[in-house]
C-alpha positions as CSV (number, residue, x, y, z in Angstrom):
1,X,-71.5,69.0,56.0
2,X,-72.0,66.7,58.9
3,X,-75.1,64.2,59.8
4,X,-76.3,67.4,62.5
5,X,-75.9,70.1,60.0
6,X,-77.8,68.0,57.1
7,X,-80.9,67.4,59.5
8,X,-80.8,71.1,61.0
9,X,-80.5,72.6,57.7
10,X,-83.6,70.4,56.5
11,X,-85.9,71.8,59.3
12,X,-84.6,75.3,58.6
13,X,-85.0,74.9,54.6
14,X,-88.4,73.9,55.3
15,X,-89.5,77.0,58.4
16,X,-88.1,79.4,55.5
17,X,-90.7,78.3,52.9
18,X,-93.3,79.0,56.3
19,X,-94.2,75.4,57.2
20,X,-92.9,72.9,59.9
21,X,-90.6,70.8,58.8
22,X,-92.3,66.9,59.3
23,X,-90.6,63.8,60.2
24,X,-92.4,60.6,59.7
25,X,-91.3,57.6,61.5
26,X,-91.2,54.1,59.6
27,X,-89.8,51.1,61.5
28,X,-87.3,49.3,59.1
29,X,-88.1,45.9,58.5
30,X,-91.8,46.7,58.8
31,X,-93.5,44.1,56.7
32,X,-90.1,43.8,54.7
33,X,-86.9,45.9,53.9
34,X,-88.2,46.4,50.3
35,X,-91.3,47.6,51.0
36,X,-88.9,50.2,53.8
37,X,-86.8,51.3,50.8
38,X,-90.0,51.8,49.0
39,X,-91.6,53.9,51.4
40,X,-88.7,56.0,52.7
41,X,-89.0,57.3,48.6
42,X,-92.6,57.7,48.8
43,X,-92.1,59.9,52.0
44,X,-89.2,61.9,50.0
45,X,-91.8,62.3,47.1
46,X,-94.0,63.0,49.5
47,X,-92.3,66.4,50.8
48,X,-91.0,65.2,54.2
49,X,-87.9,67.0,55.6
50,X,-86.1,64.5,57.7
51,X,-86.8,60.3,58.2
52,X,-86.6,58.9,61.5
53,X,-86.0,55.1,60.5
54,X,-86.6,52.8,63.9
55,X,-84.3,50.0,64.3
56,X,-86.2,47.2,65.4
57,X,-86.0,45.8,69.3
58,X,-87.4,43.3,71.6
59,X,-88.4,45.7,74.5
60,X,-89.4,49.3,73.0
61,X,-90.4,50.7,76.2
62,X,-91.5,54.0,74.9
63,X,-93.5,52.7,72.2
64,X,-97.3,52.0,72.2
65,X,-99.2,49.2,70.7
66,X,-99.3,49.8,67.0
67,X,-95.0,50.4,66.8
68,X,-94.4,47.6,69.3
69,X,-96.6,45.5,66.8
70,X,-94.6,47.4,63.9
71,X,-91.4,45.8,65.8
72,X,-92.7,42.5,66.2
73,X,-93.1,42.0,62.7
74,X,-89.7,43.3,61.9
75,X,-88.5,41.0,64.3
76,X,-88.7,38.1,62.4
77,X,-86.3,39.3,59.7
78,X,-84.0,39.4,62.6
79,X,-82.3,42.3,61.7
80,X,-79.2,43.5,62.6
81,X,-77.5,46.8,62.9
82,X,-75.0,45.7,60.1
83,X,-77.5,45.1,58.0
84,X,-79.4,48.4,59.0
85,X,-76.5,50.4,57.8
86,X,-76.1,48.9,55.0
87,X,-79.4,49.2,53.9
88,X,-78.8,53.0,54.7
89,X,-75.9,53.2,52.5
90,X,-77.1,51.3,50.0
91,X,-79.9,54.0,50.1
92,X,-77.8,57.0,49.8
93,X,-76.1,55.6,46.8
94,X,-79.1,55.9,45.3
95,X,-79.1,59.5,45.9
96,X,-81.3,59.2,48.5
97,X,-82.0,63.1,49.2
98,X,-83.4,62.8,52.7
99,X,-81.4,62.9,56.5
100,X,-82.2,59.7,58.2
101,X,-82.4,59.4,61.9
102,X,-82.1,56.0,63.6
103,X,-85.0,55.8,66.3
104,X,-83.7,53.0,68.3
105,X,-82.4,51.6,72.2
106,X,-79.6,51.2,73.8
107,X,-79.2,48.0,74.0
108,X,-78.2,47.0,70.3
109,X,-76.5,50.5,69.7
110,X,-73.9,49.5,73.1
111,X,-73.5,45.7,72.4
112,X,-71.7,47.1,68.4
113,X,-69.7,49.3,70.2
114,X,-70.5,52.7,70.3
115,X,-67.5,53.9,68.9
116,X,-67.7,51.2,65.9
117,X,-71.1,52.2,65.4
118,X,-71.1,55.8,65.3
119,X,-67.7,55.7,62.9
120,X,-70.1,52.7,60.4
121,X,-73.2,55.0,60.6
122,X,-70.9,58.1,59.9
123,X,-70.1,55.9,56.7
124,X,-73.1,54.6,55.6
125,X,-74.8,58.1,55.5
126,X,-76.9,58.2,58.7
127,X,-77.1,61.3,60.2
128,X,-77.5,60.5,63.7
129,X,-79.7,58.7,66.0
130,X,-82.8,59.4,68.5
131,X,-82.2,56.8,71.6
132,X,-85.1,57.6,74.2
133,X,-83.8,54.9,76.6
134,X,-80.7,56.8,76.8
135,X,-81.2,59.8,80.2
136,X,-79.1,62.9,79.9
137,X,-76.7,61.3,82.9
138,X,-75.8,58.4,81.2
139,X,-75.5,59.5,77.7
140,X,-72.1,61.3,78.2
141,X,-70.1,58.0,76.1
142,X,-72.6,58.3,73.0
143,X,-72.3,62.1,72.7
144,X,-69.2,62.0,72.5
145,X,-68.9,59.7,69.7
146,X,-71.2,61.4,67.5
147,X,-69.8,64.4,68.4
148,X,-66.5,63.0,67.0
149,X,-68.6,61.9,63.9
150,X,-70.6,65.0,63.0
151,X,-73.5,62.7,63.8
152,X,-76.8,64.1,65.3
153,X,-78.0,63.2,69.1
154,X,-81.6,63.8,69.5
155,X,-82.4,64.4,73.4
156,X,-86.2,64.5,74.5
157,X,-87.8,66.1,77.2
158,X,-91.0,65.4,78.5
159,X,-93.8,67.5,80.0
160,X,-92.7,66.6,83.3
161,X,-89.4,67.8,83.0
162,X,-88.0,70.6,84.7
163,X,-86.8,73.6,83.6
164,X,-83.8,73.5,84.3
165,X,-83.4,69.8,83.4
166,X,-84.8,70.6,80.0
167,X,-82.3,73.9,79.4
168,X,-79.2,71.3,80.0
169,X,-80.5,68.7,78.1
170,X,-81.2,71.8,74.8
171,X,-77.8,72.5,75.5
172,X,-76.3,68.6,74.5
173,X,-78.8,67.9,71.6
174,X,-77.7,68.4,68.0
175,X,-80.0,68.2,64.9
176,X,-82.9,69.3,66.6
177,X,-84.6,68.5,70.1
178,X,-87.3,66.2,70.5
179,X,-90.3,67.1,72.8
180,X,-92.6,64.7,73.7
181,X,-96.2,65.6,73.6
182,X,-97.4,63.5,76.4
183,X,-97.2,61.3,79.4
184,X,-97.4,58.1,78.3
185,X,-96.1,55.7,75.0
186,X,-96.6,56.2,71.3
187,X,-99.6,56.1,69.4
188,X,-102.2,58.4,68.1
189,X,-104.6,60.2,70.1
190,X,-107.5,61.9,69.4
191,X,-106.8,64.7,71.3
192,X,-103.3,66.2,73.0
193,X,-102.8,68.2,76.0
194,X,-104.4,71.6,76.3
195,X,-101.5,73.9,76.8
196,X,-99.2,71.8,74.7
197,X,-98.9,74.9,72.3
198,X,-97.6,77.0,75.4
199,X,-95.3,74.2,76.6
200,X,-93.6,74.6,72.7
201,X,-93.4,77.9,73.2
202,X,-91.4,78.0,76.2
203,X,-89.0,74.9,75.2
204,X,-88.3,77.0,72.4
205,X,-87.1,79.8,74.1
206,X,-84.4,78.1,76.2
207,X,-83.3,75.3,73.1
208,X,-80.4,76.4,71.2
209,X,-81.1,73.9,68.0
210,X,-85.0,73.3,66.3
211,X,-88.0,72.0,68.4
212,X,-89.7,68.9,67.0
213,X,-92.5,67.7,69.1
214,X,-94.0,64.0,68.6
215,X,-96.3,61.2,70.2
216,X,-99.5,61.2,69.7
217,X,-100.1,63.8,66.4
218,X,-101.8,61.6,64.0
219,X,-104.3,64.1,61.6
220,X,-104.0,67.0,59.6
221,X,-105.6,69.3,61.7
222,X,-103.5,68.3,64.8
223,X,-100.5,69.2,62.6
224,X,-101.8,72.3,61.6
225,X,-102.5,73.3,65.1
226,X,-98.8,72.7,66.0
227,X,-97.1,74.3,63.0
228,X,-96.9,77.6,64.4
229,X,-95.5,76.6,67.4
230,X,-92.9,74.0,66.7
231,X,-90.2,73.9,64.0
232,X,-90.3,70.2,63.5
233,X,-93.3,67.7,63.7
234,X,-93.4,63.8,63.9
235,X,-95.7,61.1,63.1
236,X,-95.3,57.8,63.3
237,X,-97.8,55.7,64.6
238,X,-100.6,56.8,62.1
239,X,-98.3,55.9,59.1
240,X,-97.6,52.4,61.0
241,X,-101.6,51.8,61.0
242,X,-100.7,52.2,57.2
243,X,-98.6,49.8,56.7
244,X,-99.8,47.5,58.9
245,X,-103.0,47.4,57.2
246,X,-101.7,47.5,53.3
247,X,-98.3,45.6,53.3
248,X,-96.4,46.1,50.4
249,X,-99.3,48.2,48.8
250,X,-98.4,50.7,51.6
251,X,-96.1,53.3,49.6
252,X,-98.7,55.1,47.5
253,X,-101.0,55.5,50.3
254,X,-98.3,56.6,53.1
255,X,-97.2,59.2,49.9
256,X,-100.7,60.4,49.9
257,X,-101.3,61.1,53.5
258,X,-97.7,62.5,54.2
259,X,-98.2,65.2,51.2
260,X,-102.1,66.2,53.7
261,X,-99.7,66.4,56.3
262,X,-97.1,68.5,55.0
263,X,-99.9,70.6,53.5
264,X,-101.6,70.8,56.6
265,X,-97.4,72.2,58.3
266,X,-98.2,75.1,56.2
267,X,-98.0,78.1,58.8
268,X,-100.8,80.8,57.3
């Protein structure tokens, strides 16, 4: 089974037993890799369907304050992307039962080579990557390497994209297609956009693979308002504040709140 097949068939697994499939974000790194490897198992324990792991880099454009402060702490491990994979595989030989995503830019994943890196991720386990730097008319060169590798490519769209924009970039994206919630950068929000419900509705209609929608969801109840009408949900920046906040004493808590969130996926 390829990387794409393994994180569509995670979200599916998870809309058959009636619930949105969630996706927490971690950045890797984030205070330390062994507190990482300790909280990708809490989020496994936890009931999450798919991790998106971010790979740490000096200008996350898309990212609010709490993951850019995630990254900057990262930073000073000064990580690279062999050692990223090879924390991955190291993972998987543990039996590691989750699909990791790489959440990560350009820049790092086109200085490796993307041709070396899709084949090394393809090896180490990963199962493909989300690169929101990367625009549909560029990204030609990286789709077809993970193609080649089986390996997911994440595409998101954006409220402000068109129609028909968004019906060609469905039609590239494998593993499932990420819509963002919002205008704007990471982080939570206490509220999100009014007809965001009806905007799912309609990207589902025209995507081909699973709808996750991010940014901004950060509560239980925000989850649970979105589980009917998304097949995938992601949260990141509330499980940051987490870490941030507890270090190494993060895992048990993070395990805790991702098991209210996936409760809250539940679709009645």
């Amino acid at each position: 089974m390829t990387g794409a097949e393994k994180v569509r068939q995670a979200i599916e697994e998870a809309n058959r037993k009636a619930r949105a499939a969630l996706i927490p974000y971690l950045c890797a790194w984030d205070p330390d890799l062994e507190t990482t490897r300790a909280l990708l198992w809490a989020l496994a324990e936890a009931g999450a369907s798919v991790v998106e792991l971010g790979f740490p880099f000096s200008d996350p454009l898309a990212d609010g304050p709490t993951i850019q402060a995630a990254t900057q702490r990262a930073l000073r491990h000064q990580p690279s992307l062999e050692d990223f994979l090879e924390f991955v595989a190291g993972l998987y030989a543990e039996d590691y039962p989750l699909p990791i995503v790489v959440m990560g830019y350009y820049n790092p994943f086109f200085r490796f080579g993307l041709k070396r890196f899709a084949r090394e991720a393809r090896e180490a386990g990963l199962c493909g990557a989300i690169i929101p730097d990367l625009p549909l008319e560029e990204a030609r060169p990286w789709l077809r390497e993970a193609r080649r590798r089986g390996l997911a490519s994440v595409m998101l769209v954006a409220p402000t994209t068109p129609a028909e924009r968004l019906e060609r970039i469905a039609q590239v994206s494998t593993g499932f297609l990420y819509y963002v919630s919002v205008t704007g950068i990471t982080g939570a929000r206490d509220r999100l956009p009014e007809d965001l419900a009806l905007r799912l509705d309609l990207c589902r209609e025209v995507s081909p693979v699973p709808v996750a929608v991010g940014f901004g969801i950060a509560r239980p109840e925000q989850v649970k308002m979105l589980a009917p009408h998304a097949e995938a949900i992601v949260v990141g920046s509330a499980l940051v504040k987490i870490v941030e906040a507890e270090g190494s004493r993060a895992p048990e808590k993070v395990k805790r709140f991702v098991k209210d969130l996936v409760s809250a996926a539940e679709r009645s």
